[in-house]
C-alpha positions as CSV (number, residue, x, y, z in Angstrom):
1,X,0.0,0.0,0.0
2,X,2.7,2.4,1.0
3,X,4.2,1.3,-2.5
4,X,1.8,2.5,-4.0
5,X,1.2,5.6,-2.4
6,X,4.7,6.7,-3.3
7,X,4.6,5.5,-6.8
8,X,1.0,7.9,-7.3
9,X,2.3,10.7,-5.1
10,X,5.4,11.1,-6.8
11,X,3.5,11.0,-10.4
12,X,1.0,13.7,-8.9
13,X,4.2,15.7,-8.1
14,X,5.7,15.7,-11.5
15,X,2.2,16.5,-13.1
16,X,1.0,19.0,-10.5
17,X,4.8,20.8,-9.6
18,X,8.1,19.4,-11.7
19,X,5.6,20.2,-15.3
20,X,4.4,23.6,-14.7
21,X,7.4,25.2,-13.1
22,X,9.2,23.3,-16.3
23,X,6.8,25.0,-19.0
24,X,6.6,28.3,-16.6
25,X,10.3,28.4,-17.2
26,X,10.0,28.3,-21.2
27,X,7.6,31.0,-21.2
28,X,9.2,33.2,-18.8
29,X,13.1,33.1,-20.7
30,X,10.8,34.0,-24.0
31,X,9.1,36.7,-22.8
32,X,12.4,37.8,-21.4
33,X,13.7,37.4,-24.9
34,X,10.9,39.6,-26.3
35,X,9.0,37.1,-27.5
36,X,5.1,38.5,-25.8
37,X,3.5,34.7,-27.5
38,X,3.8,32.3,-24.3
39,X,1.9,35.6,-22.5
40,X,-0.8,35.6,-25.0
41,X,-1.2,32.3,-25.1
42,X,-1.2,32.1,-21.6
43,X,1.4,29.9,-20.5
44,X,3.4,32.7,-18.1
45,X,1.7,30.9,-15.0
46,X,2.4,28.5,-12.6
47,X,-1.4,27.3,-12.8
48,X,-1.0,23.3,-14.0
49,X,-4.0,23.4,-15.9
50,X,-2.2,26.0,-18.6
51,X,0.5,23.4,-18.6
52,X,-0.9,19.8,-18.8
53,X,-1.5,17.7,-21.6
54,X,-4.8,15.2,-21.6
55,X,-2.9,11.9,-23.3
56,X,0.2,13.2,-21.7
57,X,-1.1,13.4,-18.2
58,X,-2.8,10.1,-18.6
59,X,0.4,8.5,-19.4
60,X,2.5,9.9,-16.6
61,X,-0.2,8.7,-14.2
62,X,-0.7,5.2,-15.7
63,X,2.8,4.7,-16.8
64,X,5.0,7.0,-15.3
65,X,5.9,8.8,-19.2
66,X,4.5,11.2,-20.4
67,X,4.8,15.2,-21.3
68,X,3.4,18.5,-20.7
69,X,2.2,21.0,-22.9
70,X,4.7,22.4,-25.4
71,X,5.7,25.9,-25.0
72,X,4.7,27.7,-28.4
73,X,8.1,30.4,-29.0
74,X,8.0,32.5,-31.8
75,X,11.9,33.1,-32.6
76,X,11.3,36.5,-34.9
77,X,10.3,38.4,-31.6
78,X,13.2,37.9,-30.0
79,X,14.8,41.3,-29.2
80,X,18.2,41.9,-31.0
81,X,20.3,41.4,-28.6
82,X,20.2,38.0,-29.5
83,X,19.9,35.1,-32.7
84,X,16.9,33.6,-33.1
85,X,18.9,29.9,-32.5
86,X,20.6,31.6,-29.2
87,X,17.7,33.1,-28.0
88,X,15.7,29.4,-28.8
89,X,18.7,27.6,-27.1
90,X,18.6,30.0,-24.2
91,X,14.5,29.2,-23.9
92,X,15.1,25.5,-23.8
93,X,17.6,25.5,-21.8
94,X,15.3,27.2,-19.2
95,X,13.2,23.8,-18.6
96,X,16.2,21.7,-17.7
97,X,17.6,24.3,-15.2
98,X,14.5,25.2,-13.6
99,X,14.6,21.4,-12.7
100,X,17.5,21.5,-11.5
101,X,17.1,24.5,-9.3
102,X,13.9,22.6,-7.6
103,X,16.5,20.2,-6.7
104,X,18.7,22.2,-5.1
105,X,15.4,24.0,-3.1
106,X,14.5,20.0,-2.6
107,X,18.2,19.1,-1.1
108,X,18.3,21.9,0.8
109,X,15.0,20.9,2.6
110,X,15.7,17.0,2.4
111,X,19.1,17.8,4.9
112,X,16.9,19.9,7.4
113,X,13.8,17.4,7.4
114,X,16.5,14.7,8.1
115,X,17.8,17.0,11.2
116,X,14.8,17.7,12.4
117,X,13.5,14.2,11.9
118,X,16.3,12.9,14.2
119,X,15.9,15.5,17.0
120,X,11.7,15.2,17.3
121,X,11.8,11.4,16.2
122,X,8.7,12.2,14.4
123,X,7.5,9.6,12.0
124,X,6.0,12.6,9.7
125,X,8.8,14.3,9.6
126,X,10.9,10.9,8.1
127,X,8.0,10.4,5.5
128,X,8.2,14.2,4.7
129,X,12.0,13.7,4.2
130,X,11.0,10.4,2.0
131,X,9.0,12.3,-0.3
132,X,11.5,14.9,-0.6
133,X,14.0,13.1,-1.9
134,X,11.9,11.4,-4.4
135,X,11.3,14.9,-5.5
136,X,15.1,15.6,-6.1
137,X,15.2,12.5,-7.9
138,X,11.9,13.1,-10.2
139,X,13.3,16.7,-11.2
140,X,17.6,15.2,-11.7
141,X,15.7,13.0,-13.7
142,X,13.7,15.2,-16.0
143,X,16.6,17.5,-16.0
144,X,18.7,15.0,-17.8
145,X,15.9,13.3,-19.8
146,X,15.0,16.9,-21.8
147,X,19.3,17.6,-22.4
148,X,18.8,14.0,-24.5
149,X,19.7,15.6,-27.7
150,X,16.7,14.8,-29.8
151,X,13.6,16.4,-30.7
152,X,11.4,17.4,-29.0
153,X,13.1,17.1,-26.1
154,X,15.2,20.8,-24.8
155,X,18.5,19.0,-25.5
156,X,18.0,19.4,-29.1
157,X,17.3,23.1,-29.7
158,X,20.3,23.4,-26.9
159,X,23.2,21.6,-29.0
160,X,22.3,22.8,-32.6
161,X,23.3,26.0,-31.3
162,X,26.4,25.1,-31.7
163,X,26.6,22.8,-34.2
164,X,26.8,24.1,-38.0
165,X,23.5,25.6,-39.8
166,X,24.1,22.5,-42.6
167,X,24.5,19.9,-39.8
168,X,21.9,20.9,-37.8
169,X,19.6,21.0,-41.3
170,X,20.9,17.3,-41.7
171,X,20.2,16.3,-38.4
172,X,16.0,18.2,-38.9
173,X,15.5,15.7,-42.0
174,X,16.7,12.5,-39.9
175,X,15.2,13.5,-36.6
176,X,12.2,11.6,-36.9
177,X,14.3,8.2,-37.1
178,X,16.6,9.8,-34.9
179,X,13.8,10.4,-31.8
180,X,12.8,6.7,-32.7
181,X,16.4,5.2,-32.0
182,X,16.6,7.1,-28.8
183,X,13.5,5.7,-27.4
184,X,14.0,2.2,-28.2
185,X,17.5,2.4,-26.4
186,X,15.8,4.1,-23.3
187,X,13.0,1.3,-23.1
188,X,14.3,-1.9,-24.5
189,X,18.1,-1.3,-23.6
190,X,20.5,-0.3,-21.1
191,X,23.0,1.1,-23.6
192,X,21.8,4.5,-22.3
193,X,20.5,3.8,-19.3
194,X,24.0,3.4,-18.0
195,X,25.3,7.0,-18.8
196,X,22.1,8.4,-18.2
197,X,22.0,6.7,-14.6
198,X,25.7,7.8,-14.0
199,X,24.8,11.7,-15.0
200,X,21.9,11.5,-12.5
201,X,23.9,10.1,-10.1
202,X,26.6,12.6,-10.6
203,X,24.3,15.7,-10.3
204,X,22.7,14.1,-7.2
205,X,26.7,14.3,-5.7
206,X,27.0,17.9,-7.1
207,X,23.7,19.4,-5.4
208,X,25.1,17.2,-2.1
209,X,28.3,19.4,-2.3
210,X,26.7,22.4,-3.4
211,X,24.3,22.3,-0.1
212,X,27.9,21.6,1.8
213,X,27.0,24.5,4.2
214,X,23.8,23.2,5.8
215,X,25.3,20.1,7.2
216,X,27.3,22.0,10.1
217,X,23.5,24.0,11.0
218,X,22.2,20.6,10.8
219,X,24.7,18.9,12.5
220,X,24.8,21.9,15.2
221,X,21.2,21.7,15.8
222,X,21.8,17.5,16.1
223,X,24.0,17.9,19.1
């Protein structure tokens, strides 16, 4: 039961929280591109209605995959200060790191739950800290998925910035096949999910070192 709980909890926290702050994140590096169309469209919110997909939701709650509503970016409004591939690569780029910045928030909290858990010996207060790392996991983990260098996924608009116009062209006409390939590794190999596992694992270390200066509070508060 408590199996499950966890396994429907966490896919209520990527649908209601990881998503929208993910999308959010799109709109809000356009608009401060110049690009005024995630605004009209109404996608500079944090409300996850703007940002959820019907077959996409239904997928991350049955099986765990799914998506959220695509951020529509209109590169020609993009103020001149920058190209119209930077200032896409700069907008995709903002999903990924918004992810990455709830898992920082989420590490931060995980080590003080954890102190706090030991002093009080409260039983919420563990399953508190329990859910909180599964939400550092859930957003490491979306973080890398979208920097997979395929469309549709953020990783793609990202590296073509700095690969060649005539590669990038290249890579457009094969992408389909391309998107294909990459999925079948994910799901029916572990050719990727080795180096995918070992870049999650790896970020997880980072934000543990980056969060170095909570562990004396904790440890203060401990003793």
């Amino acid at each position: 039961m408590i199996d499950y709980l966890f396994l429907y909890g966490s896919r209520l926290l990527i649908l209601f929280m990881c998503i929208p702050v993910h999308e959010f994140a799109h709109a809000w590096a356009a608009t401060k591109l110049g690009d005024d169309t995630p605004a009209r469209q109404g996608r500079l919110t944090l409300n996850p209605l703007a940002h959820l997909d019907l077959i996409g939701s239904i997928g991350i709650l049955l099986c765990g995959f799914g998506w959220g509503k695509p951020v529509q970016v209109d590169a020609r409004r993009f103020d001149r200060k920058h190209t119209m591939r930077g200032g896409m690569a700069l907008t995709a780029a903002a999903g990924p790191i918004s992810n990455l910045i709830m898992a920082l928030i989420g590490t931060i909290a995980y080590k003080f739950l954890l102190g706090a858990a030991f002093v009080s010996g409260s039983e919420a207060l563990v399953w508190l800290s329990k859910i909180c790392l599964i939400f550092i996991k859930i957003n490491i983990g979306l973080a890398v998925f979208n920097l997979i260098p395929v469309g549709p996924l953020d990783g793609q608009k990202i590296f073509s910035y700095f690969l060649p116009a005539h590669i990038v062209a290249k890579i457009d006409q094969y992408q389909f096949y391309l998107t294909l390939v990459v999925i079948g590794l994910l799901t029916m190999s572990d050719l990727l999910n080795g180096p995918v596992s070992m870049l999650q694992n790896g970020i997880f270390w980072l934000l543990d070192k980056a969060t170095f200066w909570v562990d004396p509070i904790v440890n203060a508060v401990i003793k």
